[in-house]
FIMIVO-675452 format. One record per residue (C-alpha): y, z, x. Coordinates in steps of 0.5 Angstrom, whole numbers, plus 2048, in hexadecimal, padded with zeros to 3 digits. Each point is the difference from the previous one (the first is absolute). Layout:
// FIMIVO-675452
YZX;...
//
This chain:
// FIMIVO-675452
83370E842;7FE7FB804;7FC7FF806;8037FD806;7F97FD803;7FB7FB7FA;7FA8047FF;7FA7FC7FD;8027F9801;7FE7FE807;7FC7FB7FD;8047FC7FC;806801805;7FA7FD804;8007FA7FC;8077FE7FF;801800807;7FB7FA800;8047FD7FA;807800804;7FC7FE806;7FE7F97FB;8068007FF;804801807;7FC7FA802;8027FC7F9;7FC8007FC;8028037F9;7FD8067FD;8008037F9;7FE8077FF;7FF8037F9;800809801;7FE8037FA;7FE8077FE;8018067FB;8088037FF;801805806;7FA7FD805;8067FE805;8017F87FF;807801802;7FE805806;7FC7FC803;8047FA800;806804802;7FB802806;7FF7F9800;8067FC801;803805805;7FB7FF805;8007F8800;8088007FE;8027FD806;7FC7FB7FF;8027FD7FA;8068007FB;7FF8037FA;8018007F8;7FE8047FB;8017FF7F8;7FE8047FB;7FF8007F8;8038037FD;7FC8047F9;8057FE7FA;7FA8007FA;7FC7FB802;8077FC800;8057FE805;8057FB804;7FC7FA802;7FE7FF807;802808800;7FC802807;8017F9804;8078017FF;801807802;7FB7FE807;8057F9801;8078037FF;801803806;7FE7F9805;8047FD7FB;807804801;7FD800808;7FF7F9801;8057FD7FC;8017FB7F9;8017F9805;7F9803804;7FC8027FB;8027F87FC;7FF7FD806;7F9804801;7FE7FE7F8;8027FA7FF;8078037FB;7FA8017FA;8058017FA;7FB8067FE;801803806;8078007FE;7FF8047F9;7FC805804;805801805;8077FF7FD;803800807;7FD7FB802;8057FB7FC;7FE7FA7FD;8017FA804;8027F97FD;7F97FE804;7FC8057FD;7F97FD7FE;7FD8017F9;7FB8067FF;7FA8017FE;7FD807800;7FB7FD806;8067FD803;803808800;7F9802803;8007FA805;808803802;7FD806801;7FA7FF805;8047FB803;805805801;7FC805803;7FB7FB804;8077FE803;802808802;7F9800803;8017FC805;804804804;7FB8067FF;7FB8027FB;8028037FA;7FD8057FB;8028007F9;7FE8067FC;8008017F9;7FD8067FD;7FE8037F8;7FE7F97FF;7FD8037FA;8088007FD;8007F9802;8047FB7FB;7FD7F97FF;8047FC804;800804806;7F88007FF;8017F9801;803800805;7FB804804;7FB7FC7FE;8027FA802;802803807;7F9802801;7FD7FA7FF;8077FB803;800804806;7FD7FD805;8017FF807;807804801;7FF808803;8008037FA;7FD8077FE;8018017F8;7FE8077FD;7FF8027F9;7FF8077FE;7FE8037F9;7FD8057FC;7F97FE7FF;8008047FA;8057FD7FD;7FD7F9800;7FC8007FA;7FE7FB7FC;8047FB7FE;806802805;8037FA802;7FE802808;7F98017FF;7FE7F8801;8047FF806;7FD805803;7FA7FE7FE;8017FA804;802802806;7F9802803;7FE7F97FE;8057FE806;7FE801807;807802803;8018067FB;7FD807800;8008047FA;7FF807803;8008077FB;802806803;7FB8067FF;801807800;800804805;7F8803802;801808803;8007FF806;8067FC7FF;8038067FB;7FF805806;8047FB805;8067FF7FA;7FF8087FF;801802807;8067FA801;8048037FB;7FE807800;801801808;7F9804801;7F97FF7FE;7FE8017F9;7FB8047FE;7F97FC7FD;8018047FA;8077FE7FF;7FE7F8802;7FB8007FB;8048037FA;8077FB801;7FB7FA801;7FB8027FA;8088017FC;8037FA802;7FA7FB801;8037FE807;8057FD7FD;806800807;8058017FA;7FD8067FC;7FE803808;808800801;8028037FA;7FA8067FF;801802808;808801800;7FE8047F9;7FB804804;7FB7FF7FB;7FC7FE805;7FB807800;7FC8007FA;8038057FB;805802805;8067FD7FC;8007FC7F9;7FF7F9800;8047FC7FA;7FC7FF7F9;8017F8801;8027FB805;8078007FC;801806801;7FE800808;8067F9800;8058047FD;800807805;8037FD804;8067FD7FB;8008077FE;803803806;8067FC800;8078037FD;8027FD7F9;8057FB804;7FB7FC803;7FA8017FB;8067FB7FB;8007FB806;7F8800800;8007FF7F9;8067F9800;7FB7FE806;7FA8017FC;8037FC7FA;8037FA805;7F97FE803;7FE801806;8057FF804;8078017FD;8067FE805;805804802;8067FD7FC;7FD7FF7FA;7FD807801;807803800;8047FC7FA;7F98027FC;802807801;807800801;800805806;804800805;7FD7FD807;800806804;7FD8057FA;7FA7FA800;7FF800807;7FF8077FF;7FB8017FB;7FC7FA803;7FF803807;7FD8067FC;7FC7FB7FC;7FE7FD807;7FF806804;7FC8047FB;7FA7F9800;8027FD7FA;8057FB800;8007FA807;8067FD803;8007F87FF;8047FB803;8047FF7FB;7FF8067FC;7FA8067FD;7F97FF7FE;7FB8057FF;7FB802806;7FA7FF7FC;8007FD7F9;7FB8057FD;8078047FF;8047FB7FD;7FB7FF7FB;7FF8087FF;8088017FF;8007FB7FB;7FB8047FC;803806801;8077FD7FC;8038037FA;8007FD7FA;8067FA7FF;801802808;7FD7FA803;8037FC7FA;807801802;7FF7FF807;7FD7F97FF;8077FF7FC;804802806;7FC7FC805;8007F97FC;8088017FE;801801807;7FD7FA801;8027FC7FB;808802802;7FD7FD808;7FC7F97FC;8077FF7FE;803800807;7FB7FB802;7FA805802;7FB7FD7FB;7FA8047FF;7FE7FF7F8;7F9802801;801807802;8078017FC;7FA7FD7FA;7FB806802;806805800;8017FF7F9;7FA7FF7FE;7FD807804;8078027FC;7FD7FE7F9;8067FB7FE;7FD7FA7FD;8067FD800;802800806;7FA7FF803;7FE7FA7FC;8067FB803;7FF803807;7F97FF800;8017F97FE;8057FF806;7FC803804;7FA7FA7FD;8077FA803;801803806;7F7800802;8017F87FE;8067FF803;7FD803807;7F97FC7FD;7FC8067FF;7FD7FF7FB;7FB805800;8058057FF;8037FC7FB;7FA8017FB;800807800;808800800;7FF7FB7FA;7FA8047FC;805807800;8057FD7FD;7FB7FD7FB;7FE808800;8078027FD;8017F97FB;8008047F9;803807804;8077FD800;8057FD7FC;8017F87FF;7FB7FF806;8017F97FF;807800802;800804805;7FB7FC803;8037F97FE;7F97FE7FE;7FA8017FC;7FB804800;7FB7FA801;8057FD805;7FF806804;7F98007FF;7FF7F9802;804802807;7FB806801;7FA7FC7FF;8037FA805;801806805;7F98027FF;7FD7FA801;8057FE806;7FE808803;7F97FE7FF;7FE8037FA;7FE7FB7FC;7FB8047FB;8078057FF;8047FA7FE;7FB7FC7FB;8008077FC;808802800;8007F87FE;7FB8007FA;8048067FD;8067FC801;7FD7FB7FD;7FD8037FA;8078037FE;8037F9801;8037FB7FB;7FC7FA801;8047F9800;806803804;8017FF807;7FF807802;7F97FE7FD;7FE7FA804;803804807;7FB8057FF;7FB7FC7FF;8017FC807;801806803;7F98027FD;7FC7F9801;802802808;7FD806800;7F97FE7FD;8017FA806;800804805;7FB8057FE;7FB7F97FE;7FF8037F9;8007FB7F9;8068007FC;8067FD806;7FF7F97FD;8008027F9;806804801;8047FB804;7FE7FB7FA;8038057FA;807801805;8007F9800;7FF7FF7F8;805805800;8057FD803;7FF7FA7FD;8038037FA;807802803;8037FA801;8047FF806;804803806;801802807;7FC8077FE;7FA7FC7FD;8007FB804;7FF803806;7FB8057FD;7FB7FA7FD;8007FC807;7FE807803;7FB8017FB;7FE7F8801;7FF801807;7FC8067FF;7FB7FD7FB;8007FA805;7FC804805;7FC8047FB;7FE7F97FD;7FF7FD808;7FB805801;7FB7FF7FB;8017F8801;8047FE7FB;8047FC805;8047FB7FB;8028057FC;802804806;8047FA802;8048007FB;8028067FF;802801807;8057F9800;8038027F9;801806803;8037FF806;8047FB7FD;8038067FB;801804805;8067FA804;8038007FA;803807802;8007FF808;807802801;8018057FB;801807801;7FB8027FB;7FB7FB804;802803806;7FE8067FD;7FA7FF7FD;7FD7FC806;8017F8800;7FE7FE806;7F9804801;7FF7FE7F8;8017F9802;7FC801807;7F98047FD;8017FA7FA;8007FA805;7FA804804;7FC8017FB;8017F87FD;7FF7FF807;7F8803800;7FF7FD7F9;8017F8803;7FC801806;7FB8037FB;8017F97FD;7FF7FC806;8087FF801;7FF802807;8067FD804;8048037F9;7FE807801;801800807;8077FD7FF;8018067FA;7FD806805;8067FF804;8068007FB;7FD8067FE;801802806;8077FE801;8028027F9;7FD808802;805800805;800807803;7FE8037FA;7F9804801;7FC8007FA;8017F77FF;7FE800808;7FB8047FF;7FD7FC7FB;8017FA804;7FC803806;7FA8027FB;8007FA7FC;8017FC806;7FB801805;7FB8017FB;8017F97FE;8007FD808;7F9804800;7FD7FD7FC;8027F9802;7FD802806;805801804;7FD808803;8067FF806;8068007FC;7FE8037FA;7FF805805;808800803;8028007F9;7FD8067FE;802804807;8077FE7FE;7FF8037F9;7FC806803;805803804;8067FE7FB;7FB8057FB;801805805;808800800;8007FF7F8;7FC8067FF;7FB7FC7FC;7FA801806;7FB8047FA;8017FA7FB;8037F9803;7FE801807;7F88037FE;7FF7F87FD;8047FD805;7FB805806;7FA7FD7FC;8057F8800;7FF801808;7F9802800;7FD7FB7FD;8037FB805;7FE805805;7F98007FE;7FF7F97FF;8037FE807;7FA805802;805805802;7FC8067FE;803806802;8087FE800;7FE7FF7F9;7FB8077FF;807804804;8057FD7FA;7FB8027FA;7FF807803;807801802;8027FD7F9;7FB8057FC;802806803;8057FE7FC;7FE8037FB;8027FB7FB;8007FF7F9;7F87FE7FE;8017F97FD;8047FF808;7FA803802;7FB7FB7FE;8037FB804;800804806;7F88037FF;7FE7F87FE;8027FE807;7FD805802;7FA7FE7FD;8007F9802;802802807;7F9804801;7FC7FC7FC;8017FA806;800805806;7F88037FD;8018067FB;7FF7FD7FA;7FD8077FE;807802802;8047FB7FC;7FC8017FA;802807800;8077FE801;7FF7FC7FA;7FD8057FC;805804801;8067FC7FE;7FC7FE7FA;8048027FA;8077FF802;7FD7F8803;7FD8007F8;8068027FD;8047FA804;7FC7FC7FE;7FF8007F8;8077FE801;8007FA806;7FC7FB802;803800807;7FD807801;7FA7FF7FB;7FE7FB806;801804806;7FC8057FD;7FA7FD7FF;8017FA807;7FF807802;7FB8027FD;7FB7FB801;801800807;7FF807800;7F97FE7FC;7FD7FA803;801805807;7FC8067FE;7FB7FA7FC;8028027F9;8007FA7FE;8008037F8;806803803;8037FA802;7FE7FC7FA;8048057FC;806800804;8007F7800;8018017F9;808801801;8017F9802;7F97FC7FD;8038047F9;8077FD801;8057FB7FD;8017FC806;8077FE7FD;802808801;7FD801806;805800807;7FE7FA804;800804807;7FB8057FD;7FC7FA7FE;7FB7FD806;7FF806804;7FD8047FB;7FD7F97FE;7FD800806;7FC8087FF;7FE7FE7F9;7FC7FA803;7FD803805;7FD8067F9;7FE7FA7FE;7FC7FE806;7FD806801;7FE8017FA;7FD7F97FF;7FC802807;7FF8077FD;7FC7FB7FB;8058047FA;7FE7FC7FA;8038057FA;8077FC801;8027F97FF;8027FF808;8007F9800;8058017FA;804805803;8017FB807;8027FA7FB;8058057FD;802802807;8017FA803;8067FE7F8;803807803;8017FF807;8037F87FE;8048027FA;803806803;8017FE807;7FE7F8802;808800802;801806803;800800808;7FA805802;7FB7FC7FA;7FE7FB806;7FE806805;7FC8037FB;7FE7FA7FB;7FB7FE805;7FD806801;7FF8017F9;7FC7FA7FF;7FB802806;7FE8067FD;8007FC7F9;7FD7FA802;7FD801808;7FF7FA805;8017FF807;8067FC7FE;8038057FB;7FF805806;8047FC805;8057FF7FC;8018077FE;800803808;8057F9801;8048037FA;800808803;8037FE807;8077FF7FB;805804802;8018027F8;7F8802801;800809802;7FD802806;7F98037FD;7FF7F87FB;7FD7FC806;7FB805802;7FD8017FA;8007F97FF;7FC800806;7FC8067FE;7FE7FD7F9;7FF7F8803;7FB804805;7FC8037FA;8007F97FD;7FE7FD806;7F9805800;7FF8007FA;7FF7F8801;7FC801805;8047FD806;7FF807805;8037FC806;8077FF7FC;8008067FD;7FF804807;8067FC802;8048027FA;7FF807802;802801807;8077FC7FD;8008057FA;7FF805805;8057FD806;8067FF7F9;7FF8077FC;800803808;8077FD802;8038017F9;7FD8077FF;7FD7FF7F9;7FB806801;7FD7FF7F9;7FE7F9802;7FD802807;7FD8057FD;7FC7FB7FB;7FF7FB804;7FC805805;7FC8027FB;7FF7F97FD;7FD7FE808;7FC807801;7FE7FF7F8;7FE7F8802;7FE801806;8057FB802;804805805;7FA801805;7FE7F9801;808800802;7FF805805;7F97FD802;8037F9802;804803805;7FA804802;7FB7FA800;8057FD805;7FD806805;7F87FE800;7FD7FD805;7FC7FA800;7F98047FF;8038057FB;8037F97FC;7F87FE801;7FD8067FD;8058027FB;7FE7F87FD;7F9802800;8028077FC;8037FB7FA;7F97FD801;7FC8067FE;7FD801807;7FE807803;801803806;7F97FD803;8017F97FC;8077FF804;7FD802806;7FA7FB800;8067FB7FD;804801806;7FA802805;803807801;7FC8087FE;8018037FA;804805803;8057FB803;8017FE7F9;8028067FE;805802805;8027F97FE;8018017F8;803808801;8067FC805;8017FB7FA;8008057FB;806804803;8047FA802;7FF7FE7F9;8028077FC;7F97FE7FC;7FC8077FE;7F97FC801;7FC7FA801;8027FE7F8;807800801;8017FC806;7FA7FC7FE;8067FE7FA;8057FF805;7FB7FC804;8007FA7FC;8078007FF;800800808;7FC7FA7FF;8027FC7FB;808800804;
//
């Protein structure tokens, strides 16, 4: 039984209505609904969707509970089929562009001999596109429901619309059973990102307080329930509107009035028990299908007549038991599917598994494939041999359609039944560690990287060493130790490499060493190893064009292996100070990407990373915007798109675009992405405080991040400088000049021929100042002068013929070796165009710091007010907040404010104040200047208030400024 009115939800009604009035107004939203099974999730956006379905279009996917298994893109795709059949296959090509992952997705869609290669960010990109194009004619709602029997790659999916997104008027909604989101459960960290994103809202539905009891009791009963019987149902169902619902049509409402089933699965089968054999053996196929079953497949699995169906099924919908679907049955609640299959006879259940997957096994082979389920069904059928080449064409089609994470799980149950079934490496047309291989790349391409590492060293350990199979798995492991920052990648690519070298020639290893050379390439790169690296990357490449125009080229990827190659040369002869050469290489990397997303991608990180520490803030910048949006349609926004977010807010930060640069990092880290993507964007973070006053803020954001920065930096010198450029910033902030000293090991402690030269004079310049302070500090337990001499052999070997040395070099040498000239220079200096916003006021502030401590005040005054003039107009907010405490400290920032207010002093107070500065009193002055006394006095409290002094004293001081001007 079910009320026509929704009791107990006004509140969160409410709150939906505020939602769609975002988005009518086009702004998109998403919202996450959670709660316990029978607390009325779908009752309240049934309820929901009714009230605003004229308002926008909507579509509605469900997952489907297939063991933790499934079809990949299982709920996208039962949400989008109905617009695509509506829309049309040449609408829906125009709309997306003719992806050829959509065409996998959707057969009837065609494959056109224009269809674009595809990426699973390619799909996702389809996807939005296809749905922001659908709402610009109305707002569109789109529904997926039991999230928590999600599949991984329509997780992704989700995931990536939540964040992707961002201007159409689209309203995302996710329902789940919160009890079934436990730990480890692939939602459970998307879900926890949601409320990190300012458009989401996470509501849980809770049960029903008495009140709410009462008005359900009185909706569904017709009269006004008596408070003892209130309190009985709600003290036996917890408020829970389900269980209110079952009890109530039971009459098990007055307390002991009637008998109230032993547990909650006796309650879920009353109902189902009440029905005639015929329906109940309908009930049960369902039950065994999933949870909503079509009516074709329904009766071929029965073998019933269609009227003889159509019978038993009204019955199972009229006794509350079963709901009519669009295309078929599905239960009312879900809780009675589980209590029935509970309830099967032994080899029951079993033998309706074997009908459902030969009936569709007999449909695959008509074109209707669907190998997960049919690989489920055996499975549930205890039939390893069946299952296990089902699961493993369930596993091609995932990474046919580009889900790898549903290709990974499909891959490891085939695993599972390897030594269940006879000759599996025939039927399998490989090995057992070829197969693991392939889960272990699906992994890693799904994001597991810890997964993949594990399933690679048991594949490892049971490999025969010297083989191809061998040097293949080492690669594949030396990729997953890069991306995770972890020793050994190196050592592995080099032991694949000697490997290979024992096996002669051919196409397969050839192709396989210049993959493993170019991998070793990058590793080597980032530890300073660029000669080395050089090499590998020519040799590599120029293996790789042996095999250009072959078909196994063409299948192993010769163009991106040539494209990431010609990259990666590019860096290493800049960093040997071949600048023309690198920017000529960068764009044969480009041109020889083509349209490939990851060589591209590579290109845009690697490219404005360059052009940044050239200096050139502006097209670094472009350069990287141009990737970031590339990262959104490829899918890849958590991994390449989080470096070049961080690629963009470097420029940003320097060009004093402070909070462009704060949104892009924020945006990047609701991301949630993996933590050595983290560390970039929690770096920026850092140095973007740091300049804008809260070094307090950027150290705890460093503290933060600290041990996935460690890691990364036991292992590149790149990331071992930024860390401690960072930190010593941070330090000389806070006046931690230990701290500071500490962090200036990282590159004092340095080979100045593995160190990449665009780090070089910016952190040069941090060190120097350590230095000077310290030397000011009056520091004698290190060798300061030592380390200013090793500094300055850094700062010329590393980089003398890098671009930016000129802008920083000169300031260097003023901390290092302080004169009017040396500080002239470094302020000529930081006026460049390569020089970052916050450099010529902190030069500014330092030489006004010299200027006092010489003892020229004059000049020192003048050099605030352009410190204070400069850090306002760029907005460095730490070096206005310095400079301030700089002028109170010296007293400097009154005698500024006092000029202007001396200009205010009649010629008698002028008089007067110069007889102050002489140490007259009130009765001397006014014999002085033939006045009273009390003349004198009135005259000195007019001077003192125009002049801010708090007594005789202090404007005495000014006094003889006055005077000596």
């Amino acid at each position: 039984m079910q009320t026509s009115e929704l009791i107990g939800r006004d509140g969160e009604l409410h709150l939906l209505a505020e939602v769609m009035a975002d988005v009518v107004a086009g702004r998109p939203r998403t919202v996450a609904l959670g709660g316990e099974a029978g607390i009325g999730k779908t009752r309240l956006l049934t309820e929901f969707l009714e009230r605003h379905a004229g308002a926008a279009r909507v579509l509605i996917g469900r997952c489907v509970d297939l063991g933790g298994s499934g079809d990949a893109y299982t709920s996208i795709a039962g949400a989008l089929r109905p617009l695509i059949t509506e829309l049309g296959a040449d609408e829906v090509n125009r709309m997306t562009g003719g992806q050829r992952a959509m065409h996998r997705l959707f057969p009837q869609l065609g494959v056109g001999a224009e269809a674009r290669e595809s990426t699973p960010g390619g799909l996702h990109e389809s996807i939005a596109l296809l749905l922001e194009a659908v709402a610009v004619e109305r707002p569109l709602v789109l529904v997926i429901e039991d999230l928590h029997w999600v599949d991984p790659a329509s997780l992704a999916v989700l995931r990536f619309l939540t964040r992707a997104l961002s201007e159409a008027p689209i309203l995302l909604i996710i329902s789940y059973r919160s009890e079934d989101i436990g730990r480890g459960h692939i939602a459970r960290a998307f879900l926890a990102e949601l409320p990190r994103d300012r458009r989401a809202l996470r509501m849980d539905l809770p049960r029903l307080d008495r009140e709410s009891t009462r008005r359900l009791m009185r909706e569904l009963r017709g009269e006004v329930p008596e408070e003892t019987a209130v309190d009985a149902l709600l003290e036996r169902t917890d408020g829970v509107p389900f269980y209110i619902e079952e009890l109530i049509d039971l009459d098990a409402c007055e307390d002991g009035s009637a008998g109230l089933p032993d547990g909650l699965r006796d309650l879920l089968l009353l109902r189902y028990e009440r029905l005639s054999e015929p329906s109940q053996r309908i009930v049960r196929h369902v039950a065994v299908g999933g949870v909503e079953v079509e009516h074709d497949l329904l009766a071929a699995v029965l073998g019933q007549d269609p009227d003889t169906l159509d019978a038993a099924a009204w019955e199972a919908i009229g006794g509350g038991v079963l709901v009519a679907t669009a295309t078929g049955y599905g239960f009312r609640h879900a809780l009675m599917r589980e209590a029935i299959l509970q309830d099967f006879l032994p080899g029951v259940r079993e033998r309706l598994h074997e009908r459902y997957a030969i009936e569709l096994e007999r449909r695959a082979a008509e074109g209707s494939p669907a190998a997960a389920a049919i690989a489920h069904h055996w499975s549930g059928a205890r039939n390893a041999s069946r299952a296990f080449p089902a699961w493993l064409q369930a596993m091609r089609e995932a990474r046919a359609a580009l889900g790898y994470a549903s290709a990974a799980p499909n891959a490891e149950r085939a695993l599972a039944l390897w030594d269940r079934v006879d000759d599996p490496e025939a039927v399998a047309g490989m090995t057992r560690r070829e197969l693991m291989g392939r889960t272990a790349t699906y992994l890693r391409n799904a994001g597991d990287v810890e997964r993949s590492l594990a399933v690679l060293k048991l594949a490892l350990a049971d490999c025969h060493p010297g083989t191809l199979e061998h040097a293949l798995l080492l690669n594949n492991q030396g990729r997953g130790l890069a991306m995770l920052a972890r020793p050994g990648a190196i050592e592995a690519y080099r032991e694949a490499l000697a490997t290979l070298d024992t096996l002669g020639g051919g196409p397969k290893v050839d192709l396989m060493r210049a993959d493993v050379m170019v991998s070793l390439s990058g590793r080597l790169m980032l530890i300073g190893e660029d000669q080395d690296a050089l090499v590998l990357a020519e040799e590599g490449a120029a293996l790789a064009r042996r095999h250009a125009g072959s078909s196994l080229g063409r299948e192993q990827g010769v163009d991106r292996l040539q494209s990431v190659a010609e990259n990666l040369a590019a860096l290493c002869r800049g960093h040997m100070g071949q600048l023309d050469a690198a920017a000529a290489g960068l764009e044969r990397a480009r041109e020889l990407a083509g349209t490939d997303g990851p060589a591209l991608l590579r290109y845009w990180v690697n490219a404005s990373d360059h052009a940044y520490h050239l200096g050139e803030y502006r097209r670094a910048l472009a350069i990287a915007r141009e990737g970031l949006d590339a990262a959104r349609r490829y899918g890849a926004d958590r991994t390449s798109g989080v470096i070049l977010a961080s690629n963009a807010a470097d420029p940003l930060t320097d060009l004093g675009r402070w909070n462009e640069a704060r949104e892009l990092l924020e945006r990047s880290l609701a991301l949630a992405p993996p933590g050595s993507f983290r560390s970039y964007l929690v770096r920026g973070i850092a140095w973007l405080q740091l300049w804008q006053g809260d070094a307090a803020g950027a150290q705890a954001s460093m503290a933060d991040a600290r041990p996935q920065l460690a890691q990364t930096s036991r292992f590149e010198v790149q990331s071992r400088l930024n860390v401690g450029h960072v930190g010593a910033e941070i330090a000389l902030a806070l006046g931690d000049l230990a701290g500071a000293w500490r962090d200036a090991q990282a590159l004092l402690d340095a080979d100045p021929a593995r160190l990449h030269p665009g780090h070089v004079p910016p952190f040069s310049w941090t060190v120097a100042r350590v230095i000077s302070r310290m030397r000011d500090a009056g520091q004698t337990e290190v060798d300061l002068e030592g380390a200013a001499a090793t500094l300055r052999d850094i700062l010329d070997r590393a980089s003398a013929w890098w671009p930016t040395h000129a802008v920083w070099s000169p300031a260097v040498d003023a901390e290092l070796r302080p004169t009017h000239a040396a500080w002239e220079a470094a302020l000529a200096a930081s006026g460049s165009e390569r020089a970052p916003v916050y450099l010529r006021p902190a030069v500014l502030l330092r030489s006004t710091e010299w200027l006092l401590a010489v003892g020229d005040r004059p000049a020192a005054r003048e050099r605030l007010d352009e410190t204070l003039a400069e850090a306002a107009e760029r907005d460095v907010t730490s070096i206005r907040n310095a400079a301030l405490a700089l002028g109170r400290s010296s007293g400097l920032l009154r005698e500024a404010t006092t000029r202007t207010a001396a200009e205010g002093l009649t010629e008698r107070e002028r008089q007067v104040v110069e007889l102050v500065a002489a140490g007259l009193s009130n009765k001397q002055i006014g014999e002085r200047l033939f006045i009273s006394g009390k003349t004198a006095s009135v005259h000195v409290s007019a001077i003192l208030r125009k002049l801010g002094a708090a007594n005789r004293a202090e404007a005495a001081h000014l006094a003889r400024d006055l005077i000596a001007r």
